[in-house]
N, C-alpha and C positions, 0 to 999 in steps of 0.2 A: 251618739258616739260612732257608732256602727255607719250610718249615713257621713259622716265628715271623712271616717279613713276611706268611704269608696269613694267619696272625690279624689281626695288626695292618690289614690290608686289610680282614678282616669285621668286625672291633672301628669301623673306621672309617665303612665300609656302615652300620653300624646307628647311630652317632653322627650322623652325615647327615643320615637318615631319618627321626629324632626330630623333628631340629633341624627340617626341613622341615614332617612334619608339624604341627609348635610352631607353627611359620611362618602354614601356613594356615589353620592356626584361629583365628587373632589374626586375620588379614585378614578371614574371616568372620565373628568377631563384630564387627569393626569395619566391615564394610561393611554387615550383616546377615543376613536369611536370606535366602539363593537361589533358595528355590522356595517363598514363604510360602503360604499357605493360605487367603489370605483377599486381598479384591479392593483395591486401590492405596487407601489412605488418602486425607485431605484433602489432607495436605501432601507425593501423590505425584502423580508424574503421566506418563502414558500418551503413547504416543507419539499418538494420537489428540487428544489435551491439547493438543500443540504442532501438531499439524496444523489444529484447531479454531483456537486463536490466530493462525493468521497466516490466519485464511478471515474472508468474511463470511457470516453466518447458517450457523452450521456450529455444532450441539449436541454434545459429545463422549459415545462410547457408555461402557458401564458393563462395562468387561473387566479381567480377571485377568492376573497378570503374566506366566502361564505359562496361553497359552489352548490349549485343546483342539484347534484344528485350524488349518488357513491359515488368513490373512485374507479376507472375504467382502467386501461392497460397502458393507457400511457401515464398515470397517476401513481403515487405509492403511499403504502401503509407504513404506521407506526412500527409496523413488525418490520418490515422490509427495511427501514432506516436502522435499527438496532442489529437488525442482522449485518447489513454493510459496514456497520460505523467503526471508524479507522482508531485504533487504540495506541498505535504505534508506537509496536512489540519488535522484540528485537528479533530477526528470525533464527530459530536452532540454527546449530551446527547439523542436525543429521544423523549425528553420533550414537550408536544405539547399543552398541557393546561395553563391558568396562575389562581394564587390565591388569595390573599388578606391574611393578617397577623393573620386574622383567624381561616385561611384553608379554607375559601370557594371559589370556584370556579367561577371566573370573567372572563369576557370576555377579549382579549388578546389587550392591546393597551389602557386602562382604568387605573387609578390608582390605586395601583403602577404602573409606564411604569419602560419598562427597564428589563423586567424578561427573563428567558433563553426561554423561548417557542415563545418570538415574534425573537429571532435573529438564523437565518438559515442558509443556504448555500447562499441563495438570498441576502442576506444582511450582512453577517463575514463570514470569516475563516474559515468558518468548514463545514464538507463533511456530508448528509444528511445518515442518514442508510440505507445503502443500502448491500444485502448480494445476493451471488448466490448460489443455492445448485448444487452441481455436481453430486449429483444419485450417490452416493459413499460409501456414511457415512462423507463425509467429506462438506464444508462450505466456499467459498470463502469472505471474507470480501473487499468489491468493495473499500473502504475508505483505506485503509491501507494495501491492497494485501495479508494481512496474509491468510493462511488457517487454517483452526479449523477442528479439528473431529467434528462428529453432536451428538455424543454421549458422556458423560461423560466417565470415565475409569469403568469400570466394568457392564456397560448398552449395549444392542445388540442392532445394527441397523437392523431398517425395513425400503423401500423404505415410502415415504411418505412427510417430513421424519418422524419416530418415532423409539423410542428408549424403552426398553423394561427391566425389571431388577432395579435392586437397585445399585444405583451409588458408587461403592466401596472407601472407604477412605486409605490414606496412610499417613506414615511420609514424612516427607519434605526428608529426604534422597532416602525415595524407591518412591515418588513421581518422584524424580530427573531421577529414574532408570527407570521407569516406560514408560516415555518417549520418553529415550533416546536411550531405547533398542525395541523402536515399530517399528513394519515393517507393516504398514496397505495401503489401499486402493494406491500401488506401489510406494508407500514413505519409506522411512527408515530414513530419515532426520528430524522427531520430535521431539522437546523438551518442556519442561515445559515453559510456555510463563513467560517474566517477568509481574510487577505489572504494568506496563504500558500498557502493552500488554493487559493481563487480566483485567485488567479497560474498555479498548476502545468498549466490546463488551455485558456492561454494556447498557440499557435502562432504565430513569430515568423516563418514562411514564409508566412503568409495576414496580412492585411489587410481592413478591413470587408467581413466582421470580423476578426478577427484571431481565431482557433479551427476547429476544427476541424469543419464542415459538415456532414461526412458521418452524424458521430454528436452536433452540435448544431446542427440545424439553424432556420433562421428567426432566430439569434442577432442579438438587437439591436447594431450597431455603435457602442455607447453606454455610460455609466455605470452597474456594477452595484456591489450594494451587499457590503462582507465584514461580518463580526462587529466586527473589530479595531478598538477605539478610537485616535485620535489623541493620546498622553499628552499634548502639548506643547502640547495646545489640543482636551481634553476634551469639548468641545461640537463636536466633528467626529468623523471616522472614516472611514477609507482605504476606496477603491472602483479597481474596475479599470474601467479604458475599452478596451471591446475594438473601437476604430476601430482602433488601433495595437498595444495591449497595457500598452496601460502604467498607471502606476499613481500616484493620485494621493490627496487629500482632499476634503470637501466636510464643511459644516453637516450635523448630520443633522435638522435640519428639513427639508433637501433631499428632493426626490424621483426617487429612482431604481431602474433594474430588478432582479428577482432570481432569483438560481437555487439552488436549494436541495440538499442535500447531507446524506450520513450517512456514517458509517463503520463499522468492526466492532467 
């Protein structure tokens, strides 16, 4: 009896075995081959692929799925892709005080509760202001990966940063050209940001201007212009005024300032 259930036991072992193997070779040609031989197709992609996508000016290298050694400095780690990886959050307002109905200045978590200065990155959705300068004239925005000039359109940059000059106005047409036709700090890729755009770089803690000084400075406390057309009356187009931050219309026969912008 004893002798029959260990057959039955190695008759089973090997039915198993089959079956497994059966198993993963299905998975294998369904997933493909494991170690192919040849470098990631068009329609594969590298984790260098996805690290490039969420960068600005970032060319992906030309590596094999199964590379020869660590990663080197032109290569990136799983850390590095987590650390970059785009959530998109909405950026703060900035806002950091809270108030009472009228206008005086409360401590943050008192009545009224519920105001924009107690909820953060810590606690919602939204990415904390945060900017890098690049010694450039130009302005990385860490929330949204845009780049910004540091200077308005008709203002000279000095390292610092500081910006120098009276901030030139345009119509919404020659603001459009303005541009589109810029070749600055080895970009040739900027355009007029839309109203979405130009909003996010707004600080609802400062007042004229209302932005952020430190990394735009000289900012005119006035009408700039965005890309975004006004549908409801075509012959306009939405502008932020950064005395306050807010955000209105005008003709674009109008003339007003501009700041220019790219992204990745």
């Amino acid at each position: 009896m004893a002798k029959t259930n260990s057959n039955r036991y190695k008759i089973l072992t090997v039915i198993c075995s089959v079956v497994l193997t059966v198993a993963i070779g299905y998975l294998i040609v369904r997933a493909g081959n494991l170690e192919p031989t040849d470098p990631p197709g068009v329609t594969m992609k590298t984790l260098d692929d996805i690290f490039c996508a969420m960068s600005i000016d970032c060319v992906p290298g030309s590596y094999t799925l199964d590379p020869p050694g660590a990663p080197i400095s032109t290569m990136h780690t799983l850390e590095e892709i987590y650390d970059r990886a785009v959530k998109f959050p909405i950026s703060d307002t900035g806002q950091t005080k809270c108030y009472n109905a009228d206008g005086d200045e409360i401590t943050c978590g008192t009545a009224p509760v519920g105001q924009d200065a107690e909820y953060t990155s810590a606690n919602s959705f939204t990415c904390d202001p945060s900017f890098t300068d690049n010694g450039d004239g130009t302005i990385t925005d860490n929330c949204t990966g845009l780049m910004w000039k540091t200077c308005s359109e008709g203002q000279t940059y000095g390292a610092g940063p500081v910006c120098t000059g009276d901030a030139s106005t345009f119509t919404w047409v020659n603001a459009l050209s303005q541009c589109e036709g810029l070749n600055y700090a080895g970009h040739s890729d900027w355009r007029l940001p839309n109203a979405k755009e130009l909003l996010s770089i707004v600080n609802y803690q400062n007042s004229d201007p209302a932005i952020n000084t430190t990394y735009f400075p000289a900012t005119a406390a006035y009408h700039y212009w965005s890309s975004t057309t006004l549908v409801g009356l075509p012959n306009s187009a939405w502008r932020v005024h950064f005395f306050f931050g807010y955000m209105g219309n005008y003709y674009k026969s109008d003339s007003y300032h501009v700041r220019c912008v790219r992204g990745r």
